[in-house]
Structure formats: structure tokens, C-alpha cells
N, C-alpha and C positions, 0 to 999 in steps of 0.2 A: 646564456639562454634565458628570455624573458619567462617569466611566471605569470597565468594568468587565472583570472579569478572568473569563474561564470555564476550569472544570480543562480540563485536555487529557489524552486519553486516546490513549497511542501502544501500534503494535504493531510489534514489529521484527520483520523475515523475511529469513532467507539463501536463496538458491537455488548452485546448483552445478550448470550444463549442458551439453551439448558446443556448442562454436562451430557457425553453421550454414555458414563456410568451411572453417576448416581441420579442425575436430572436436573440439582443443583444449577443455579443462574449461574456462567462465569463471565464474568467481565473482560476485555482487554480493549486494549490502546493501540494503534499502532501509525506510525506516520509514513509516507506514501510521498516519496519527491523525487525532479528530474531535474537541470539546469539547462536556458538555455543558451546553447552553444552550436557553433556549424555543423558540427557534428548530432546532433540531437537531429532525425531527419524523419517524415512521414515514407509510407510505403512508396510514394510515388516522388521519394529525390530530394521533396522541398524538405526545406529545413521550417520544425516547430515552431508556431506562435506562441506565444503563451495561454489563448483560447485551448488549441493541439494539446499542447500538456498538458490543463489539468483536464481535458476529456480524457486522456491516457491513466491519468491518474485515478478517476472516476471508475475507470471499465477494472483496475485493478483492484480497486479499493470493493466495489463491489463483488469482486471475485473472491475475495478475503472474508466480507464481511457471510457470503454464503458456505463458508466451512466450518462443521462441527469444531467443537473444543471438547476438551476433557483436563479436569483438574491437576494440578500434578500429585495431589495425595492420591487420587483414584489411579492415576498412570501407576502410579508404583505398587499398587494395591494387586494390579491385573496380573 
């Protein structure tokens, strides 16, 4: 059985928000990717360009970057 390799297409995103305890800035990192392959397919059948992805990765990465954080001293505080 052949092994195959698909490119991977990464997006990295920082956010910088306040804590929702103490209000404190928390930082994070996070990276956001797809590959494309036959299988990687839009709503309607076609298979992703690489445009398609990173606008997929875009709608994600914005979905992330709009959720509260909380420290993990304050998580454990609560």
C-alpha cells in the first residue's frame, strides 16, 4: 500500500486578551492548518484551493481568537 504525503497548509495566530478572573493580559499562540488533498472538499463537491483553505482557516482562527481566556492560576483558584 503506497503512503502518501499531502502539503499542509498552516496559519499561525496570536491573541492578547484580558483574563475573564483577574483581567490580567493572557497571551496565547495557536496554529490553525489543513492539507490539500482530494479529500479536503468545499460545500458544494469541489475539492479546496489553496485560496479555500486559508479563508477556512481565517473564519477559524477568527472564531478562536474571539473567546475569552482565563489563566490557569486563576482556573484553579475558582
Amino acid at each position: 500500500m503506497p503512503t502518501y504525503r499531502f502539503t499542509e497548509y498552516p496559519l499561525t495566530e496570536k491573541k492578547s486578551v484580558p483574563c475573564t478572573v483577574c483581567g490580567k493580559k493572557v497571551r496565547r499562540q495557536r496554529t490553525f492548518s489543513q492539507t490539500l488533498n482530494p479529500f479536503n472538499k468545499n460545500e458544494d463537491g469541489s475539492v479546496k484551493t489553496v485560496p479555500d483553505i486559508y479563508r477556512a482557516l481565517r473564519v477559524q482562527a477568527d472564531a478562536w481568537k474571539a473567546e475569552p481566556e482565563t489563566h490557569p492560576g486563576c482556573e484553579a483558584a475558582s
